[in-house]
N, C-alpha and C positions, 0 to 999 in steps of 0.2 A: 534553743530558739531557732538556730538555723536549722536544726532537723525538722521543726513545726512547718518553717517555712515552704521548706522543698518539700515535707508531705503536702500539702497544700497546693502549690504547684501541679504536684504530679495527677491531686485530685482535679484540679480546676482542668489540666489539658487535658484529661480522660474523658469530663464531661463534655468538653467542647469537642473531642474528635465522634463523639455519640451522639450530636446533635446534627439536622439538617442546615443550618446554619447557623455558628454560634458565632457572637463576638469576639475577634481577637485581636493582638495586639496591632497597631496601626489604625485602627477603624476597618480591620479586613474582616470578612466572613468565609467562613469556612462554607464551601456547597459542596455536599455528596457525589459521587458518581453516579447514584440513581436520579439526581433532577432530574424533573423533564425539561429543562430550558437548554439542557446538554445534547448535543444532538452527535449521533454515533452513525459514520460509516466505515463497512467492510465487512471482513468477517471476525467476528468478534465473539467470544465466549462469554454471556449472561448469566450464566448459573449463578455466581454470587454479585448479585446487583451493584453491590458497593465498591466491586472491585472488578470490572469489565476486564476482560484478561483478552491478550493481541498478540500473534502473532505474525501475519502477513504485513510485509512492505504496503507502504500506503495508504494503509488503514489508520481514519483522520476523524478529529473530533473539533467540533466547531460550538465555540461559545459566543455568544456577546455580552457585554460588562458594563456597567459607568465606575468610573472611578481612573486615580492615576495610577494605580499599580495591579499586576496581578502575577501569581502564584502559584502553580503548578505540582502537586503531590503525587508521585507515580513511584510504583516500585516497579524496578529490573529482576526477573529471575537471574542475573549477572550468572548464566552456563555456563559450566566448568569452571567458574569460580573469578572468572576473568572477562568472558565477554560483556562489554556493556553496550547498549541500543543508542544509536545517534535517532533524533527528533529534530525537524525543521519545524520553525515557528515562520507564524505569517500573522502579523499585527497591521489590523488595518489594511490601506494601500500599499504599505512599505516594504524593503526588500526582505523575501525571507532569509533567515538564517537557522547553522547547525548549532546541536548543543546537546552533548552528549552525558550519559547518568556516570555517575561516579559510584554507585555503589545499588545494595538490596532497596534500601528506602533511600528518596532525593525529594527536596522539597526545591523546585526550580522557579527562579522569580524570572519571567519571561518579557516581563514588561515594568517601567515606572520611567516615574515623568512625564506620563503624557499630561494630555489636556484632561482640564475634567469635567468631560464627557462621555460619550457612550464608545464602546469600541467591540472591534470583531475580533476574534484572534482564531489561528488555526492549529492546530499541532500532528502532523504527520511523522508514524512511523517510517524512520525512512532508510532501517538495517531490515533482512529480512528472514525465513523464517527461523534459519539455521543458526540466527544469532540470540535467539531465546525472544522469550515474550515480555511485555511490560503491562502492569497495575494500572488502572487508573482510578483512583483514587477519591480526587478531589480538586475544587480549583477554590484560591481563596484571593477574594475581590472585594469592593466595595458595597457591590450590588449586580446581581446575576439577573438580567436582564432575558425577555425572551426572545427564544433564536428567531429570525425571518427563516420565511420558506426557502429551502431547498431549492435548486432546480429542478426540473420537471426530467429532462433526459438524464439520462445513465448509460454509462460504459461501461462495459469488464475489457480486463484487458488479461490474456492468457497467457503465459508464458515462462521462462528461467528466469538467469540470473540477467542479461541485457533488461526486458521489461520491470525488476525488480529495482535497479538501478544501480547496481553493481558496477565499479571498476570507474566510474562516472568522475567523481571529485574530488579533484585535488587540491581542494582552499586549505586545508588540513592539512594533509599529507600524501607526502609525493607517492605515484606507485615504487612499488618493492619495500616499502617503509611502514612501521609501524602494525599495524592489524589488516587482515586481508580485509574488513568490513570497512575499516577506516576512511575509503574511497564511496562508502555506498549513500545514493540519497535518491528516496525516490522519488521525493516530492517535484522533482526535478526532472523525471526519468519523462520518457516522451507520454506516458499513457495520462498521468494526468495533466501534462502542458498540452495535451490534446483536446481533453474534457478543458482545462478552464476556459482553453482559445474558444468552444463551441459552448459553453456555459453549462455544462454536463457535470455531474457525479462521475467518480471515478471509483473502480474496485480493480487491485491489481490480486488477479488467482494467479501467482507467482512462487518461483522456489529454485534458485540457483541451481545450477547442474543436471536441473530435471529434462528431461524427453517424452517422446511420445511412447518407443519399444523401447530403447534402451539411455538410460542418464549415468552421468560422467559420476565420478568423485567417488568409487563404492557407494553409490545412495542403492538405496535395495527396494524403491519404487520408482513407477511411471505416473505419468501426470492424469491418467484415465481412472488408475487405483484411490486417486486420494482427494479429487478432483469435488467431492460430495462432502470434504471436511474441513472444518474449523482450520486444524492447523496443518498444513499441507507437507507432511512429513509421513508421518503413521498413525497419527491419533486416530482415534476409535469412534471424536463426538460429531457427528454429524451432524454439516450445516442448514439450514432450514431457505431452500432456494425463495421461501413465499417473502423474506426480508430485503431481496434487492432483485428487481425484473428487469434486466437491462435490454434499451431501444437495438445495442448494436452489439454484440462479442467480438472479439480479435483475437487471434488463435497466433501463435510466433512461436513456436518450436520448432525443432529441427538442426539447431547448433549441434546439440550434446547426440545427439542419436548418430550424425555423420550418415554416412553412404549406406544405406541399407536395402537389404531385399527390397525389391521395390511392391512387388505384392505385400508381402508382410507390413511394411510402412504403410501404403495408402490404404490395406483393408481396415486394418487400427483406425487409423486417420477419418475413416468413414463410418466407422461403429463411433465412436469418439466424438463425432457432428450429429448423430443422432440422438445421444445421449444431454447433448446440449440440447438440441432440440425439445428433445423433453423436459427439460428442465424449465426452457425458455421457448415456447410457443409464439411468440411471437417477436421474439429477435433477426436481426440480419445478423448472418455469422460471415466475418471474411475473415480467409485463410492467410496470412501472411508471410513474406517471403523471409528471411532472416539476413537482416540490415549488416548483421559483423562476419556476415558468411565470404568464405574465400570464394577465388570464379570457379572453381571445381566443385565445390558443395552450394554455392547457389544456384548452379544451372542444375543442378539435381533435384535439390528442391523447390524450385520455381517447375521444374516438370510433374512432382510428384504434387503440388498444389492446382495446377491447372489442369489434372486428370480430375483429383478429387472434386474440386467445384463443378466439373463439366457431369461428373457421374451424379452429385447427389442432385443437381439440376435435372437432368434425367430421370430420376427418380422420383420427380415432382418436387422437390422443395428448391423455388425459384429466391431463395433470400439466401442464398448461401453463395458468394463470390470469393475474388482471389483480389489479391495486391501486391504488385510487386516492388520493392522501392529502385528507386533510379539510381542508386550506386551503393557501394561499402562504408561503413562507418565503423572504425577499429582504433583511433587516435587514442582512447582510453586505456586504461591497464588491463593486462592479459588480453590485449584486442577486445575489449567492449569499449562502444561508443562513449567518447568523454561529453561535459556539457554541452559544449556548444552542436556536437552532433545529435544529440536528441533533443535540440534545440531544431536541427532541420530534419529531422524523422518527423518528431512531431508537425512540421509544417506541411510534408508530402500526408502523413496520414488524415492532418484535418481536413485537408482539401478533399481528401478521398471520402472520405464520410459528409463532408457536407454536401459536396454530389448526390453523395447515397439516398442519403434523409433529407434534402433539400429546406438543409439547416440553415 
């Protein structure tokens, strides 16, 4: 009898994980990854619809729901056996919070108790790309409601491990403790507290340790080589620029590269804007100066940025500027800005872009 049982079981949740939405236990419904009530940003791997595959920091998915509880299905590639992806959740107006997978497959209950009513929830990758990719699966709710629109403006935001959100948070865990990732959140990091202050889309093309010529950590690419892909390491699959046109890019490299030829750096630097360029026709690209840079390597790169905008200015493309910020932000671990500094990064660069765009 109990082996009829459990066959039975194991029959009943086969067919419920095959269905677009099947009844389960609580009054919850199981919704695919392919809804369309699911709305996906970043860069993101489609190939299997059922299971949106992520690896870039920031990359966020937005549902709305009725019901008091909801549920979260994702699997972690958990790399080398060990690393696992922290995810900020953002329910409703209320404060976001971390919450990290335990393992290959994780069923995360994100929310219950609430009202019941309809609600928003958010879920950002917020380790990035070095610490492997996460499934997304399915969300299981009362009733999958359809999403409101978007905002209309978009940002990219370019850059290592600082724009990524690296080195940021220590609600968890202090620096030098526990996992170098342990500290990472991006949801948090300036690029999208910049997009929500200006009510923008956020895309972070991010990847620790990277450069423009040369990046830190033996990584064995530059940010110009991989810059057209999915997952911003080495992968092969190329990202489709026609799925996010952003109003503005922001360019912040230069930490991991350090003092270099200074030919070699800005002509890179200038093939690299035009490349954007093509991609995005009608974007404003500002060059950014690097907020965790010491006064010897930011007055370098604050040189080698002010050449570059004034050159490709020159050469006709009048949307390409510079930014420099107003001081150092290093309070964070390994000298990356902790929260509350990209908490005022983010403040100097909204202002700089509502200027821009006369947002």
């Amino acid at each position: 009898m109990k082996y009829i049982t459990g066959l039975l079981f194991t029959v009943l949740l086969h067919i419920s994980l095959n269905t677009n939405a099947a009844v389960l236990n609580n009054d919850l419904k199981l919704y695919r990854a392919n809804n369309s009530y699911i709305q996906y940003v970043g860069r993101i791997d489609f190939s299997n619809p059922l299971k949106p595959r992520m690896w870039s920091p920031g990359v966020y998915i937005k549902v709305r729901f009725k019901g008091k509880k909801c549920d979260l299905l994702i699997n972690d590639e958990a790399l080398y056996g060990k690393n696992l992806n922290y995810l900020e959740i953002a329910v409703d107006n209320n404060t976001p919070y971390r919450v990290q997978t335990t393992g290959k497959t994780n069923v995360i209950t994100v929310a219950e108790e609430l009202s019941d009513g309809e609600h928003t929830i958010v879920i950002c990758k917020d380790t990035e790309s070095n610490i492997g990719y996460i499934d997304f699966v399915g969300i299981r709710c009362q009733e999958l409601l359809p999403s409101l629109p978007q905002p209309t403006r978009k940002i990219e935001y370019i850059g290592d491990s600082m724009t990524s959100g690296a080195g940021m948070d220590q609600s968890i865990m202090p620096c030098g403790k526990g996992e170098w990732y342990d500290q990472h959140n991006a949801y948090m990091s300036y690029g999208p507290r910049t997009s929500r202050s200006l009510n923008a889309q956020w895309q972070l093309t991010a990847v620790a340790g990277i450069g423009l010529v040369h990046s830190c950590c033996n990584m064995d690419v530059e940010m110009p080589a991989v810059f057209d892909k999915v997952y911003l390491r080495n992968d092969s699959l190329a990202w489709d620029f026609k799925r996010y046109q952003p109003d503005v890019v922001t360019v912040c490299l230069g930490q991991n590269d350090g003092e270099q030829d200074s030919l070699l750096y800005c002509d890179t630097y200038i093939k690299f804007i035009k490349t954007i360029r093509q991609k995005y026709p009608a974007a404003d690209i500002v060059c950014l100066s690097s907020p965790m840079a010491d006064e010897k390597l930011s007055a370098v790169l604050q040189r080698y940025i002010t050449a570059i905008a004034a050159e490709a200015n020159a050469n006709g493309d009048k949307k390409v500027s510079k930014y420099v910020f107003s001081r150092r932000y290093y309070q964070g671990c390994g000298g990356h800005p902790d929260m509350k500094e990209h908490e005022f990064i983010a403040e100097e660069l909204t202002a700089y872009i509502k200027q821009l765009k006369g947002w």
